[in-house]
C-alpha positions as CSV (number, residue, x, y, z in Angstrom):
1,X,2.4,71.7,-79.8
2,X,-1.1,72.8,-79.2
3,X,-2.0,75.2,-76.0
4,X,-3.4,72.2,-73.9
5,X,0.0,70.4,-74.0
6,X,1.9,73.2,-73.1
7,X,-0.3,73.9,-70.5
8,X,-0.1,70.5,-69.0
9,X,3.7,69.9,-69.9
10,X,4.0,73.6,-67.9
11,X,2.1,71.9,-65.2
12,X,4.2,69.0,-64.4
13,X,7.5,70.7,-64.8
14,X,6.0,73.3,-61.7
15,X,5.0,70.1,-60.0
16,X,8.4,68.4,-60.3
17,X,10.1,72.1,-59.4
18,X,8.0,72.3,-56.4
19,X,8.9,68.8,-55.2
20,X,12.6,69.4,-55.6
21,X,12.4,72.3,-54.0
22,X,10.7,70.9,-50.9
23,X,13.7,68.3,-50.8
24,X,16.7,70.2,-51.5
25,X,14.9,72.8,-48.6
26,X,15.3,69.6,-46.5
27,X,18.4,68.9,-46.9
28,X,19.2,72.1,-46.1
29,X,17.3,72.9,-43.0
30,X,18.8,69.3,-41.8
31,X,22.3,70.7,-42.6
32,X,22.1,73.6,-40.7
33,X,20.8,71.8,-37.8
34,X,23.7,69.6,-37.5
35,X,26.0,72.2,-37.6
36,X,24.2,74.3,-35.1
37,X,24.5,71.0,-32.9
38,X,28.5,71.2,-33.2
39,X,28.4,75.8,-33.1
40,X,25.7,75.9,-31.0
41,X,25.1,72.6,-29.0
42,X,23.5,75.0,-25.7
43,X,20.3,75.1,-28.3
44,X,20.0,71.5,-27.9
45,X,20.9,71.0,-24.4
46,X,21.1,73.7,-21.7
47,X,22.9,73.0,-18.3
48,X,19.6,72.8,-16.3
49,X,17.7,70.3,-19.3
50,X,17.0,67.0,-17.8
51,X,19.6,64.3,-19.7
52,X,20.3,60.8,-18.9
53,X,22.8,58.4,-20.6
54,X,26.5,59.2,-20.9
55,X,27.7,62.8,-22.1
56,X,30.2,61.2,-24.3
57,X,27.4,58.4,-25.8
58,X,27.7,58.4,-29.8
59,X,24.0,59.3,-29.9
60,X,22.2,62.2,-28.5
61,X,18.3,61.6,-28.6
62,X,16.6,65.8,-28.1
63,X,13.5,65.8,-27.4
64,X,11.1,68.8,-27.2
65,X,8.2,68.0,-24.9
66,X,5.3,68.6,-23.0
67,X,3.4,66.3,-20.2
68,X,-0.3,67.5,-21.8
69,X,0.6,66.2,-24.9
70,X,-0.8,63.0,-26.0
71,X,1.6,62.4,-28.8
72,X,4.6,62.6,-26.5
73,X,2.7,60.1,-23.6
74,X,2.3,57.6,-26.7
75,X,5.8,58.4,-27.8
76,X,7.3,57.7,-24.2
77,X,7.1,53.8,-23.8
78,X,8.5,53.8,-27.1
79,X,11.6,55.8,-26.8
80,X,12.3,54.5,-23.0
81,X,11.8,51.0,-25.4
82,X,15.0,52.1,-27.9
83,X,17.0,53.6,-24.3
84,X,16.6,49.9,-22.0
85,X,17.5,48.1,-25.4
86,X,20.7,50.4,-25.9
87,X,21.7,51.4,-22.6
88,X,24.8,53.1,-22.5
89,X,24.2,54.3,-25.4
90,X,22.0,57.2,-26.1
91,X,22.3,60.1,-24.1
92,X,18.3,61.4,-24.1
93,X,17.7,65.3,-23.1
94,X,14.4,66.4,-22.6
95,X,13.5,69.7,-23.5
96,X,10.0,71.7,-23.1
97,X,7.8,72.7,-25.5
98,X,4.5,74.1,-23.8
99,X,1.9,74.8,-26.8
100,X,-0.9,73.3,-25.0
101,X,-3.0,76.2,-22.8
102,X,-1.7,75.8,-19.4
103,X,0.8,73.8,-19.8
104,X,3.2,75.7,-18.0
105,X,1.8,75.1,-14.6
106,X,2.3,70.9,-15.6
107,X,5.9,71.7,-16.2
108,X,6.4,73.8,-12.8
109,X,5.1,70.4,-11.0
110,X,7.5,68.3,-12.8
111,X,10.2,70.6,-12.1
112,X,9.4,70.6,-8.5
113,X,9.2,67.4,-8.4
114,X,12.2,67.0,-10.4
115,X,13.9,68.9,-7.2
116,X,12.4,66.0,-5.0
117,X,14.5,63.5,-7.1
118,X,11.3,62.4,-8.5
119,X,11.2,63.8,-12.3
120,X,10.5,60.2,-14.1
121,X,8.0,58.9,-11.7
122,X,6.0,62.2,-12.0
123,X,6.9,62.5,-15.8
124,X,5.4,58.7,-16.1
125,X,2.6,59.5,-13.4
126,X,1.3,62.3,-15.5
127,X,1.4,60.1,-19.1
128,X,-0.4,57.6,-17.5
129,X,-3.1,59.4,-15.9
130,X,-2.8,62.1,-18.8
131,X,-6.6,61.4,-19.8
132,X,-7.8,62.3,-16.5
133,X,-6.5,65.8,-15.9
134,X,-5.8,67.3,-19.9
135,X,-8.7,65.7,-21.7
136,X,-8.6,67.2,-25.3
137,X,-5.7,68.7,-25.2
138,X,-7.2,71.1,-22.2
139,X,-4.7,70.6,-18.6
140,X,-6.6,70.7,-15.5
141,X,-3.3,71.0,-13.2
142,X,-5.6,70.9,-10.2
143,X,-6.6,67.5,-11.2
144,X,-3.0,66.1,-11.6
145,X,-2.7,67.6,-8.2
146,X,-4.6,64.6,-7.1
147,X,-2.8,62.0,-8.4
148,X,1.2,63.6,-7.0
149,X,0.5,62.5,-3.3
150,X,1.3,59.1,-4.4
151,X,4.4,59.3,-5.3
152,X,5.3,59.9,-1.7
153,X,6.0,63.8,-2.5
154,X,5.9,66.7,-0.2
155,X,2.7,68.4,-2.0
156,X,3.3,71.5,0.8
157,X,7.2,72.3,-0.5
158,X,6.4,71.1,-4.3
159,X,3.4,74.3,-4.1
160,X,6.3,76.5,-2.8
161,X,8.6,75.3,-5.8
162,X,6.9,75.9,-8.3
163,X,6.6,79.4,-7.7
164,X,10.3,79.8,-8.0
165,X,10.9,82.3,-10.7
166,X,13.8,80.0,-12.2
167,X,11.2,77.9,-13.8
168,X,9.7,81.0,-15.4
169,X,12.7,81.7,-17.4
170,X,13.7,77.9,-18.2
171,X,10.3,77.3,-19.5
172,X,11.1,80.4,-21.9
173,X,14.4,79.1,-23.1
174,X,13.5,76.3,-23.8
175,X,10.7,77.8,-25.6
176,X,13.2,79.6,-27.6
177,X,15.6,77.4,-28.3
178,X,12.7,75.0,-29.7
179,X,11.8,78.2,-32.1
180,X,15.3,78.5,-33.1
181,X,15.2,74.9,-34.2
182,X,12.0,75.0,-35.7
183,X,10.1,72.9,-33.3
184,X,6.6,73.9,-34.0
185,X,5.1,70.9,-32.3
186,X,5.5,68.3,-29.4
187,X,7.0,65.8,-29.6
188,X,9.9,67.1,-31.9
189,X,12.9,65.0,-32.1
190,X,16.6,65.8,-33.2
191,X,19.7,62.8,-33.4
192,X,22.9,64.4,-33.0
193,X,21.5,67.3,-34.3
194,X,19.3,65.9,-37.5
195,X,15.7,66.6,-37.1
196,X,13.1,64.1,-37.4
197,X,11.8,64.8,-40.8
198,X,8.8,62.0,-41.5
199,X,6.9,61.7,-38.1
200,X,6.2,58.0,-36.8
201,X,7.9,55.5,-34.8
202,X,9.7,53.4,-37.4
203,X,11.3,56.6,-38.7
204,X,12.0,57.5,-35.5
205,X,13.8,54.4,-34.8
206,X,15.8,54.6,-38.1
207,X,16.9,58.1,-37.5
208,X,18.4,57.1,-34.1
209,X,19.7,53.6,-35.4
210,X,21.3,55.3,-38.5
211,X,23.6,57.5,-35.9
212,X,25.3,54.2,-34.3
């Protein structure tokens, strides 16, 4: 066998190695996930995270978030889609994941708000006006400011809120526990512990069917 066929022969078998390698790494990462969910389910869903659906529902839909991101305001419709057609369900548990600059401050008003038993309406006020106040990826929180009134909340005790130092240290567990789970980017979805491996909606969909 001459020097260029072992060459490309040596080639493909690397290839092939590397592309086994990625999968069985995978499979791995995806197995020690689920059994983090069952050792270490606080990583997934800590007593203050926002969660609806029933706490005994056969699916638990994670979701590592943050208001600034486009992504998650395109993924929103979709998932609250999956939730309506399954209610009952899927238990959903929002997590936070700020990695936009500033994002923290967005958070703080949805938490306040949150404490005004209003955290969807202002969660769906801020996707829907998203384009306004965090063009390019770049939150203006004074701009959202403008758009809160209208959800009938008390802008004077939702300023006070959000300097409560509770939301400091939420914002950096959650931060943490995203880390932990090797979230590197919003949104990041888990099913009963599996991660969302091939980003889209369709695999997505399949994940959280495949748990039923």
């Amino acid at each position: 066998m001459n020097q260029k066929k072992i060459i490309i022969f040596t080639s493909i078998g690397l290839i092939v190695l590397f592309i086994l390698a990625g999968y069985f790494y995978k499979n791995q990462q995806t197995t020690t996930l689920q059994k983090m969910a069952g050792e270490q389910a606080e990583l997934f869903e800590r007593p203050y995270s926002w969660s609806i659906g029933p706490k005994d529902a056969k699916v638990h839909l994670v979701e590592f978030m943050d208001p600034a991101c486009e992504t998650c305001a395109l993924f929103h419709p979709f998932v609250k889609d999956i939730m309506m057609k399954n209610e009952g369900k899927i238990r959903l548990t929002l997590r936070y994941a700020t990695f936009h600059d500033g994002s923290e401050e967005v958070v703080k008003m949805l938490e306040a708000a949150r404490m005004q038993g209003k955290f969807i309406e202002t969660l769906e006020m801020m996707f829907a006006t998203q384009r306004y106040w965090a063009s390019h990826h770049h939150p203006n929180p004074q701009l959202l400011m403008e758009f809160l009134p209208k959800l009938g909340l008390d802008m004077e005790k939702l300023a006070k809120d959000m300097k409560d130092p509770i939301l400091d240290k939420m914002i950096a567990q959650d931060m943490a526990d995203a880390k932990a789970l090797g979230a590197s980017k919003t949104p990041a979805y888990f099913v009963n512990g599996k991660p969302l491996q091939t980003f889209g909606h369709e695999p997505l969909k399949e994940l959280i069917y495949s748990a039923f």
